[in-house]
Backbone as CSV, one residue per row, in Angstrom:
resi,resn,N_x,N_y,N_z,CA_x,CA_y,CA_z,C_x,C_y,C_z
1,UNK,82.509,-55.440,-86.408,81.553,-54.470,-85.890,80.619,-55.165,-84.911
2,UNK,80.618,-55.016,-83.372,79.795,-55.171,-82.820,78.817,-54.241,-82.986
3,UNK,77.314,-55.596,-82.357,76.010,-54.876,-82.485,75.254,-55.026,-81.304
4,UNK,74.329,-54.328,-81.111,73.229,-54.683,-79.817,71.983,-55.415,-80.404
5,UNK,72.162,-56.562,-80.660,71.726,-57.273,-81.436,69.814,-56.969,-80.718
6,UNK,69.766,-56.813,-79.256,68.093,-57.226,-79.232,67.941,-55.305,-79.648
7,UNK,68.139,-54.430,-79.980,67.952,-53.091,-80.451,68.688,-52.855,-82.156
8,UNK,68.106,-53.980,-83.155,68.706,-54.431,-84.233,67.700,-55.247,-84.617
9,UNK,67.662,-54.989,-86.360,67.049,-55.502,-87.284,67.560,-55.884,-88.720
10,UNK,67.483,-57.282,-89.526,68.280,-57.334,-90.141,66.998,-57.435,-91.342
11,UNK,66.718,-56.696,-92.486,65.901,-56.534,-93.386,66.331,-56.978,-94.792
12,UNK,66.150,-58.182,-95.256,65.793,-59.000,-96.469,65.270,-58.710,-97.683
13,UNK,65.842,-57.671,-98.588,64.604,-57.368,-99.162,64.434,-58.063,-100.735
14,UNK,63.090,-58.777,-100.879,62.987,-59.557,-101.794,63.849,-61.092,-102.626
15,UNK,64.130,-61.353,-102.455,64.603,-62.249,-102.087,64.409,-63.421,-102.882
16,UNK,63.348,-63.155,-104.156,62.245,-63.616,-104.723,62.482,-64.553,-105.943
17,UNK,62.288,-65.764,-106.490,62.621,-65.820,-107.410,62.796,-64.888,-109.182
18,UNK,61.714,-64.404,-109.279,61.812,-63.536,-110.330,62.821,-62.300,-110.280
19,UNK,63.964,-62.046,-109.487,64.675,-61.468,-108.974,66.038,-61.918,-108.945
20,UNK,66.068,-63.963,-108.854,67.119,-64.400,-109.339,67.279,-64.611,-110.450
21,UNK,68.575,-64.948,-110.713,69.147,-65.747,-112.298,67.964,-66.504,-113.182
22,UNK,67.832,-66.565,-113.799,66.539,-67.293,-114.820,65.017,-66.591,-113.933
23,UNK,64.919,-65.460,-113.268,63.842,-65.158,-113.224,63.153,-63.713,-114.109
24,UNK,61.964,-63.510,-114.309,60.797,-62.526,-114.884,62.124,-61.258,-115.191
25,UNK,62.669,-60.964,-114.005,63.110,-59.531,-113.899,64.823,-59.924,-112.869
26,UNK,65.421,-61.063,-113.379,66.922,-61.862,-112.708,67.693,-60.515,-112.656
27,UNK,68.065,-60.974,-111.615,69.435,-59.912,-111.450,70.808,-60.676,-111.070
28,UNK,71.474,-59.837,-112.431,72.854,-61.213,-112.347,73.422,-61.319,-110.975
29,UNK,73.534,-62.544,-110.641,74.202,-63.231,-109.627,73.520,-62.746,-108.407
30,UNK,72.164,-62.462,-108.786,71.450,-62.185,-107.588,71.261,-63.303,-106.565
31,UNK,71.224,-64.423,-107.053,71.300,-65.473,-105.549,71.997,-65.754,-104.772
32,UNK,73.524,-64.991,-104.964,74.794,-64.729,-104.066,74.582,-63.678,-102.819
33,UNK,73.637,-63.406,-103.091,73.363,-62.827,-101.708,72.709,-63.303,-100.416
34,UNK,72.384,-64.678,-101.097,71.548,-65.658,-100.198,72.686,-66.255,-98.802
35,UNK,73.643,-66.571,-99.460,74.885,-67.457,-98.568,75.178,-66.154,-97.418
36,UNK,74.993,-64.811,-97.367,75.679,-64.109,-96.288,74.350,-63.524,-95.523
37,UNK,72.950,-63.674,-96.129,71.906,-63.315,-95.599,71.369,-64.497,-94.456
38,UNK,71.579,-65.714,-94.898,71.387,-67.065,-94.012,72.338,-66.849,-92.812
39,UNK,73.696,-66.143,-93.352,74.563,-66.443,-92.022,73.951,-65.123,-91.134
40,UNK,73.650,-64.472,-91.740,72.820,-62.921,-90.580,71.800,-63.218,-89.997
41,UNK,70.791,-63.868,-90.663,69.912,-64.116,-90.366,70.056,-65.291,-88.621
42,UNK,70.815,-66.011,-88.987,71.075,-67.020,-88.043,72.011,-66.406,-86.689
43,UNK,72.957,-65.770,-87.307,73.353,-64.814,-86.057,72.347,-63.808,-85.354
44,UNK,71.741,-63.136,-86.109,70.751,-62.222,-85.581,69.573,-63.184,-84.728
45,UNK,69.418,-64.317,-85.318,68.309,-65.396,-84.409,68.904,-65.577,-83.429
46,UNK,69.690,-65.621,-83.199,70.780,-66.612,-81.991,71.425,-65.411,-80.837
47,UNK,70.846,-63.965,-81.191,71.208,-63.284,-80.881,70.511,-62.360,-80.106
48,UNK,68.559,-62.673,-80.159,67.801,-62.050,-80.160,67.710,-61.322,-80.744
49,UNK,68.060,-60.964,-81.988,67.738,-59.808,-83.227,66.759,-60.191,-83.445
50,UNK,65.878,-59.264,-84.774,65.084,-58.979,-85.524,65.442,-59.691,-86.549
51,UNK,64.642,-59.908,-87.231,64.869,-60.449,-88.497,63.353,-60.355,-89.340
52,UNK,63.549,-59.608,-90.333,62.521,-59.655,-91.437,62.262,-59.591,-92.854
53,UNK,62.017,-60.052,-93.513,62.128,-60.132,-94.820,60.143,-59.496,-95.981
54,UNK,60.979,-58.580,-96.879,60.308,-57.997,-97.383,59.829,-58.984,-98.653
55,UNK,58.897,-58.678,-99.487,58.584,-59.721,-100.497,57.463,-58.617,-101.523
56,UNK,57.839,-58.824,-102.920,56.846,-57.898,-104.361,56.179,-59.132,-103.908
57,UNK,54.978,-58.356,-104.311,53.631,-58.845,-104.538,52.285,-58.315,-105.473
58,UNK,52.438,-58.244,-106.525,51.899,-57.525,-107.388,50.697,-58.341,-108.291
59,UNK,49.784,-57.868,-108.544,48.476,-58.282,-109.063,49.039,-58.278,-110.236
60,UNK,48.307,-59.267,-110.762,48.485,-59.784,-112.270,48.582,-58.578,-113.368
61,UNK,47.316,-57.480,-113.445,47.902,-56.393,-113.975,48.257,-54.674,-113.473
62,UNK,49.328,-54.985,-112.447,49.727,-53.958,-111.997,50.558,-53.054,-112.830
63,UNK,50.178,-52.112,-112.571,50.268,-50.396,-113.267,51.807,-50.302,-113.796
64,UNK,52.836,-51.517,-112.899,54.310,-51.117,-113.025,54.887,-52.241,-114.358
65,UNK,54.112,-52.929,-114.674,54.193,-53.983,-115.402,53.622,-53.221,-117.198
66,UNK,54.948,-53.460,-118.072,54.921,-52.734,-119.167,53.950,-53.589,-120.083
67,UNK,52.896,-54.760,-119.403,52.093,-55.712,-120.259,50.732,-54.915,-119.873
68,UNK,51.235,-54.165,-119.256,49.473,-53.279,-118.839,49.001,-51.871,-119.263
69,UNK,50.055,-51.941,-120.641,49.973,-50.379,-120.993,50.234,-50.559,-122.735
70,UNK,49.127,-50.320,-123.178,49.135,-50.616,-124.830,50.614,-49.713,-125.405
71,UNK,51.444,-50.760,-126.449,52.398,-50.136,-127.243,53.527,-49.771,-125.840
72,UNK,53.397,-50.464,-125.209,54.728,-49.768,-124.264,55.700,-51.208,-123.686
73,UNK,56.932,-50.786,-123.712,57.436,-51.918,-123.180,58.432,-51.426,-121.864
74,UNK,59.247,-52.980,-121.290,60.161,-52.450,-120.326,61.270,-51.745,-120.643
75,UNK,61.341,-50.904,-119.677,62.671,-49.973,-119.406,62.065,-48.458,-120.197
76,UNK,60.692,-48.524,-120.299,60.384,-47.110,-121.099,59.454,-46.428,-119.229
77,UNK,58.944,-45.114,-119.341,58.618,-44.248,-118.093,57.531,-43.513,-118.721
78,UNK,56.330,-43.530,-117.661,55.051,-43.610,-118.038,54.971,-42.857,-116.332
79,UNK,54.004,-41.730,-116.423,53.768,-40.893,-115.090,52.148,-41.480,-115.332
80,UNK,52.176,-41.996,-113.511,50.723,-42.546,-113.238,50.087,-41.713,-112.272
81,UNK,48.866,-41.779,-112.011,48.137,-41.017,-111.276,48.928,-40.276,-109.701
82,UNK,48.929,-41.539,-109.236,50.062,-40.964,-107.806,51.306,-41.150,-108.149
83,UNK,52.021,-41.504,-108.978,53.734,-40.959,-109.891,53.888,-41.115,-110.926
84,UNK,55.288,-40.142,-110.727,55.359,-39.489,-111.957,56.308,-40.494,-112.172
85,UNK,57.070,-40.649,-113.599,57.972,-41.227,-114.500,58.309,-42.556,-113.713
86,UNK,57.361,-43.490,-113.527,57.260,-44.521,-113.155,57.945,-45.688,-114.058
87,UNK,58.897,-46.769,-113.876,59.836,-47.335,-114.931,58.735,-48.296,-115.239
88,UNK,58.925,-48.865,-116.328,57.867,-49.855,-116.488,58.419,-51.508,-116.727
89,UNK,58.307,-52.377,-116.168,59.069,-53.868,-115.940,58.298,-54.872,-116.518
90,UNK,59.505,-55.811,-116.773,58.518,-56.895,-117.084,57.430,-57.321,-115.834
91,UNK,56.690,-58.054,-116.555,55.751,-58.636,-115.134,56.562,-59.796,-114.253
92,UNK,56.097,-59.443,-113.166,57.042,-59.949,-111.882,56.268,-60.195,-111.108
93,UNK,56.979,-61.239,-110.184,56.314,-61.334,-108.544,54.764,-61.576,-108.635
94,UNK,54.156,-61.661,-109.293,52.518,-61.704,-109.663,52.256,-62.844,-108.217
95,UNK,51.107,-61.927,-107.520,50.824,-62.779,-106.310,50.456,-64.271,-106.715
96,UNK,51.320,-65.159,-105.584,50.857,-66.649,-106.009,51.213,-67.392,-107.060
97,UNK,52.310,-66.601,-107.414,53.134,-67.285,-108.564,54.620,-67.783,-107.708
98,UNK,55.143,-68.500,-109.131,56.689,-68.763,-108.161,57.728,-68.237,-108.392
99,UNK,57.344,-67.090,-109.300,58.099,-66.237,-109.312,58.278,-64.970,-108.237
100,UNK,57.032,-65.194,-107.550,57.128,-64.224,-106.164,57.076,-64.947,-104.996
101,UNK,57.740,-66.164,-105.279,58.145,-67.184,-103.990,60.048,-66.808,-103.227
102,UNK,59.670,-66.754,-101.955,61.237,-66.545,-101.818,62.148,-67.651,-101.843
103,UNK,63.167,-67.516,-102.562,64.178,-68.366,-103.514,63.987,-69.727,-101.722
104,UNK,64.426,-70.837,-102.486,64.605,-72.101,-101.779,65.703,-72.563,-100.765
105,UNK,66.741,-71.264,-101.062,67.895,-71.323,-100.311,68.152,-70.683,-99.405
106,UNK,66.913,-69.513,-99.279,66.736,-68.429,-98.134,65.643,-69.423,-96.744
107,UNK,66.847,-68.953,-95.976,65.809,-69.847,-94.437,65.179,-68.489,-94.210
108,UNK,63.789,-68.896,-93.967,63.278,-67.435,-93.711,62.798,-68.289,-92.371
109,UNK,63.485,-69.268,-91.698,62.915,-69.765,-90.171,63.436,-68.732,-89.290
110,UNK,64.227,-67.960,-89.479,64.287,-66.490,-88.569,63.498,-65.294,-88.560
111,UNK,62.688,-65.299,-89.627,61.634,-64.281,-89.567,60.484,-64.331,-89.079
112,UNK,60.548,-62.816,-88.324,59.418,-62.773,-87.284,58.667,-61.943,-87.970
113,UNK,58.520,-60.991,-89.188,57.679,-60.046,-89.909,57.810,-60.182,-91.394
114,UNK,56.958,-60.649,-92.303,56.945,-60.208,-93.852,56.335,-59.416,-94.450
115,UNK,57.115,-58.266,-94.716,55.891,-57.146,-95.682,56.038,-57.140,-96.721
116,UNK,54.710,-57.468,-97.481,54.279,-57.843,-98.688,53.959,-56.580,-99.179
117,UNK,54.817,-56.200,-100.632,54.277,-54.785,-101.146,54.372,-54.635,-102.365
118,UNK,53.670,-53.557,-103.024,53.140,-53.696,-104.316,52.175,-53.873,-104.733
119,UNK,51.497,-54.274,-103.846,50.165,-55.204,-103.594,49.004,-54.352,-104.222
120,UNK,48.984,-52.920,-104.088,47.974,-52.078,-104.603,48.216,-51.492,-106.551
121,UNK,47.197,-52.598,-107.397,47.300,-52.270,-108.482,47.981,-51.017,-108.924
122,UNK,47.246,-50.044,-108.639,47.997,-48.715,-109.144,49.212,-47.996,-108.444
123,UNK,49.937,-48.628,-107.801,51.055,-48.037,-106.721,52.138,-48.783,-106.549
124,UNK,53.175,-48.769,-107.226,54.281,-49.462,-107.149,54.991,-49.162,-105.475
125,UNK,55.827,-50.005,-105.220,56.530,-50.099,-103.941,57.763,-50.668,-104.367
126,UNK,59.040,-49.625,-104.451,60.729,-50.279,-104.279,60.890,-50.150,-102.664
127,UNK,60.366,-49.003,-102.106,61.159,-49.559,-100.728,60.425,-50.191,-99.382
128,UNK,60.876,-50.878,-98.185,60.344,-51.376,-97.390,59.392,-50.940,-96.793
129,UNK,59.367,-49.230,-96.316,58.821,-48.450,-95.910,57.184,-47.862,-96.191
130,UNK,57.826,-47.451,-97.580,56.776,-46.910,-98.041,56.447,-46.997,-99.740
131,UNK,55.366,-46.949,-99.727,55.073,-47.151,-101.181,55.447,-46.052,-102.285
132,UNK,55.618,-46.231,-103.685,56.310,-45.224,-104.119,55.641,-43.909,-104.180
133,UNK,54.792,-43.846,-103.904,53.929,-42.690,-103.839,54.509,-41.147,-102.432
134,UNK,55.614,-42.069,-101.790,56.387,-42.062,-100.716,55.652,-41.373,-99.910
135,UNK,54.048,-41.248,-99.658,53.477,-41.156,-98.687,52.830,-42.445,-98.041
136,UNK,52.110,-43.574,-98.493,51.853,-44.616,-97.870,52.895,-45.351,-97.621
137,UNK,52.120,-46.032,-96.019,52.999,-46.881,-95.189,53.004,-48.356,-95.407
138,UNK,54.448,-48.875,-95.351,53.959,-50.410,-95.317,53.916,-51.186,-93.873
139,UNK,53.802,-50.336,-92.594,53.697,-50.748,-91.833,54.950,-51.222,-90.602
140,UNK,56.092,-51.039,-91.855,57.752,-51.363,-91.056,57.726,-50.665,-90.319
141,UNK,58.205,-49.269,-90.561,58.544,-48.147,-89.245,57.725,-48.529,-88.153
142,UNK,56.574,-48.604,-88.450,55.551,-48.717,-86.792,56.002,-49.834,-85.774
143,UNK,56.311,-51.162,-87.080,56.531,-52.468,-86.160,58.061,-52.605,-85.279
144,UNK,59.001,-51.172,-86.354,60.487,-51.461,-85.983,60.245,-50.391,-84.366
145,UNK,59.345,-49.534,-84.202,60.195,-48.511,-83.556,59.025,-49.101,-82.177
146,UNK,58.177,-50.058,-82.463,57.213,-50.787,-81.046,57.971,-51.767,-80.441
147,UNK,59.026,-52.370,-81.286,60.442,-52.576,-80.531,61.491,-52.519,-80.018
148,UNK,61.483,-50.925,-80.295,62.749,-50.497,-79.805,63.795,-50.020,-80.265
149,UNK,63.460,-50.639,-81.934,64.787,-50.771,-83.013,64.968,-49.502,-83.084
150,UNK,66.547,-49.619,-83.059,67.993,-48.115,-83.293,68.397,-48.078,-84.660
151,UNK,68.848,-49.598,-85.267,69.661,-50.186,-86.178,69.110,-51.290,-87.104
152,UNK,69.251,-50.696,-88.370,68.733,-51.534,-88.767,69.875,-51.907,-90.224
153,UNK,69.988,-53.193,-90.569,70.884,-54.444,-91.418,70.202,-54.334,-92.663
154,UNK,70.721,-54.316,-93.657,69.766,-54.342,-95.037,70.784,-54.877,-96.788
155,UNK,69.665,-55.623,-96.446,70.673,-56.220,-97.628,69.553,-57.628,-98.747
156,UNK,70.077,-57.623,-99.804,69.073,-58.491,-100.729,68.974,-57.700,-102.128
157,UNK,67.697,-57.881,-102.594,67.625,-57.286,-103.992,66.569,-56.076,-104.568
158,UNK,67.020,-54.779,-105.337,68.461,-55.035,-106.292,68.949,-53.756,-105.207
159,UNK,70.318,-53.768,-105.556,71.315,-52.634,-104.749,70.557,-51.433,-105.134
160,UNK,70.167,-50.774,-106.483,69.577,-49.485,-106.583,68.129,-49.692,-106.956
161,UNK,67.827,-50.189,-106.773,66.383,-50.394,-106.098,65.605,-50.182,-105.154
162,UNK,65.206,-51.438,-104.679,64.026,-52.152,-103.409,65.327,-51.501,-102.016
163,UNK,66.531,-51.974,-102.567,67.210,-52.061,-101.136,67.964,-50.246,-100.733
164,UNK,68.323,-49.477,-102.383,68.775,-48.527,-101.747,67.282,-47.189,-101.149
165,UNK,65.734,-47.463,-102.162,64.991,-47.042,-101.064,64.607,-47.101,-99.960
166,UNK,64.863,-48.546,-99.600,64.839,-49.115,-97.878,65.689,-48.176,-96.916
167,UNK,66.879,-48.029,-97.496,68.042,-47.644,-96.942,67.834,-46.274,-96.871
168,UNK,67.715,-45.766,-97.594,67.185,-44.083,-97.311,66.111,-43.696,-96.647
169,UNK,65.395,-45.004,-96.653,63.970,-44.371,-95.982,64.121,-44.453,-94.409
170,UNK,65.268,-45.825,-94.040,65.257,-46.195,-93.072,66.149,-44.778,-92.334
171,UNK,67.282,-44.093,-93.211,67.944,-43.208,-92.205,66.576,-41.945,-92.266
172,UNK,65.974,-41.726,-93.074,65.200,-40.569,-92.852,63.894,-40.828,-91.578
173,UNK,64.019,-42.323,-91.408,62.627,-42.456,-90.368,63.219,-42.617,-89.039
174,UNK,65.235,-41.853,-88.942,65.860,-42.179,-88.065,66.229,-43.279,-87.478
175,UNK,66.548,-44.237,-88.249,67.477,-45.350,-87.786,68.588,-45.659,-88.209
176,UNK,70.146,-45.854,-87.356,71.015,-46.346,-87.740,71.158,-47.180,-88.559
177,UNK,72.075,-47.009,-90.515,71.594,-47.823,-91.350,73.028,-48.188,-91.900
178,UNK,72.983,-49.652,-92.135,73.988,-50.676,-92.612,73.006,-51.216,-94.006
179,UNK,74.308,-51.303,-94.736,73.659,-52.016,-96.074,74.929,-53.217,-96.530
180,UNK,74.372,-54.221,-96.162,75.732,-55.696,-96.008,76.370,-55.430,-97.898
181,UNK,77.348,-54.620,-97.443,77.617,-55.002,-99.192,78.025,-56.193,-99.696
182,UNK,78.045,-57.112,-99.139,78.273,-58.690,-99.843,77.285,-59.609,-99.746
183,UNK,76.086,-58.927,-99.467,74.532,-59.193,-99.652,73.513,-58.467,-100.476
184,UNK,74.411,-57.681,-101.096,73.784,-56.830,-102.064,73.963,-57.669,-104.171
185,UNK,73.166,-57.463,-104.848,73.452,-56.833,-106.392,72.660,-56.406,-106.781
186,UNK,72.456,-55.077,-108.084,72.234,-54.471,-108.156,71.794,-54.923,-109.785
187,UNK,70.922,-54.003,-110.114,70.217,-54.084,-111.665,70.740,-53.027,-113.029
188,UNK,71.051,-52.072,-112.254,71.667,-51.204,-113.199,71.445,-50.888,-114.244
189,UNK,69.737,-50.612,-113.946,68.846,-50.077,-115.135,68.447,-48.411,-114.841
190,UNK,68.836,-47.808,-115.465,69.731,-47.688,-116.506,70.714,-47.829,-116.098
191,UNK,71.915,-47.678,-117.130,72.976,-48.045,-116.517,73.728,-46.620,-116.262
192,UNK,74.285,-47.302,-114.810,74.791,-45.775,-113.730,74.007,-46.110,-112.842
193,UNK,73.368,-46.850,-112.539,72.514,-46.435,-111.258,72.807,-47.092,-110.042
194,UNK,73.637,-48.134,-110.036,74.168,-49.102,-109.040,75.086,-47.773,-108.152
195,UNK,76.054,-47.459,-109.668,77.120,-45.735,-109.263,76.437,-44.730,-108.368
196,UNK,75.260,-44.323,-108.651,74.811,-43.166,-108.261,74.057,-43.663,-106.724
197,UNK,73.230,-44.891,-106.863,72.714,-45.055,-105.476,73.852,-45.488,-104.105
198,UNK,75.101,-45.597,-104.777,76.258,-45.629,-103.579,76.577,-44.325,-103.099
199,UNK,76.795,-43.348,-104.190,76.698,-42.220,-103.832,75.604,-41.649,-103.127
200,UNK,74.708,-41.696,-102.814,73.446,-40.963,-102.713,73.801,-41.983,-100.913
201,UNK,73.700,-43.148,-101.553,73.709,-43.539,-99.757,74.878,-43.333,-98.515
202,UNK,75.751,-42.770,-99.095,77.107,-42.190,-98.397,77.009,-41.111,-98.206
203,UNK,76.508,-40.154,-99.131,75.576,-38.886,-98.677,74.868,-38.732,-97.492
204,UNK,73.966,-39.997,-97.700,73.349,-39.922,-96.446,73.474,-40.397,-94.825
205,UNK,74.534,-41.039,-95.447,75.493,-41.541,-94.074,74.997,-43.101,-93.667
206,UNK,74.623,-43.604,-94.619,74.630,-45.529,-94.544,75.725,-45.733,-94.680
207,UNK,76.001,-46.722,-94.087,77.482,-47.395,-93.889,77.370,-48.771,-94.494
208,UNK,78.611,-49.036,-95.102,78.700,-50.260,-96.208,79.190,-51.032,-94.993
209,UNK,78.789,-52.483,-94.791,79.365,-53.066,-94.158,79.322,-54.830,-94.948
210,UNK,80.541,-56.102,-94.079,80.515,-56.945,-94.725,80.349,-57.578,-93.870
211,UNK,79.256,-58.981,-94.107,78.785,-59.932,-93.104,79.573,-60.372,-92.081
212,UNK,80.993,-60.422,-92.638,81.759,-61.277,-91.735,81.723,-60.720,-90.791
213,UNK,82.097,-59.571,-91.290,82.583,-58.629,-89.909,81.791,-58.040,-88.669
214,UNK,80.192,-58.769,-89.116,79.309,-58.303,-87.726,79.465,-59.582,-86.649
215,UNK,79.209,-58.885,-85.504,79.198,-59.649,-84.670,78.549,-59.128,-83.483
């Protein structure tokens, strides 16, 4: 698949240790997505692409974290002021920890933008865009479309997560959307949901694509 690489963006999302294998909230074989994100990343540098990588950033006791809610643990759903049936996780990504450091194997020397999200105690953020409240901005759309960007690359952690709200948000804010499926894994909490967010993104007309094959 050729691309127009300087009207192209390749989006990272999280990337984080607490996200890999032995981390807060690991997602199996989540650091296998690192080896095809380095090679995008480096093509997209070399290419004049975009390149940016997203990153959790969450206050010690944020609202999404099941240690901040008496008698409740992870994987139970708790409706908060601005949402409803909000999942509740272990604690993660806690700003300034190293568990919300991006993993050691990710060159992030190609990134020209990091949006840090989550960041607001009471307001969780899965996708790049927007916070889950899915009216606040994280500032992407504004920075992608003051460049020009058509197309945008997406790939990192988890598949029905951080990356398949990116991906939906990105075709609804009108941009051509790729999701590297051999830069993806997924959490599959509950389980079905890896199933259903493939569906939902073929629905919407994201296209699965595999690193090799961009060019």
């Amino acid at each position: 698949m050729k691309l127009d690489f300087t009207s192209s963006a390749l989006i990272m999302v999280d990337v984080q240790y607490d996200f890999c294998p032995g981390g807060a909230l690991g997602v199996s074989k989540g650091d296998q997505v690192i080896k095809p994100l380095n090679h995008l990343s480096s093509l997209f540098s070399s290419q004049n692409g975009t390149v940016i990588a997203t990153q959790d950033w969450h206050p010690a006791n944020h609202a999404s974290f099941a240690s901040s809610h008496e008698n409740k643990k992870p994987g139970e759903t708790i409706d908060l002021p601005k949402v409803k049936n909000q999942i509740l996780w272990p604690r993660h990504c806690v700003q300034g920890s190293k568990g919300a450091e991006f993993h050691k194997n990710l060159d992030i020397g190609p990134v020209s933008f990091i949006i840090r999200k989550g960041f607001r105690a009471d307001l969780d953020s899965y996708s790049a865009f927007f916070e889950n409240d899915r009216k606040t901005p994280t500032g992407l759309n504004g920075f992608l479309k003051s460049l020009s960007i058509e197309t945008v690359l997406i790939g990192g952690l988890a598949t029905d997560y951080c990356v398949f709200y990116s991906a939906m948000d990105a075709v609804s804010s009108g941009f051509k959307t790729f999701v590297v499926g051999d830069a993806v894994q997924g959490v599959d909490v509950p389980r079905g949901s890896i199933e259903r967010a493939h569906k939902f993104l073929d629905k919407a007309g994201v296209i699965i694509v595999v690193s090799e094959n961009i060019e």
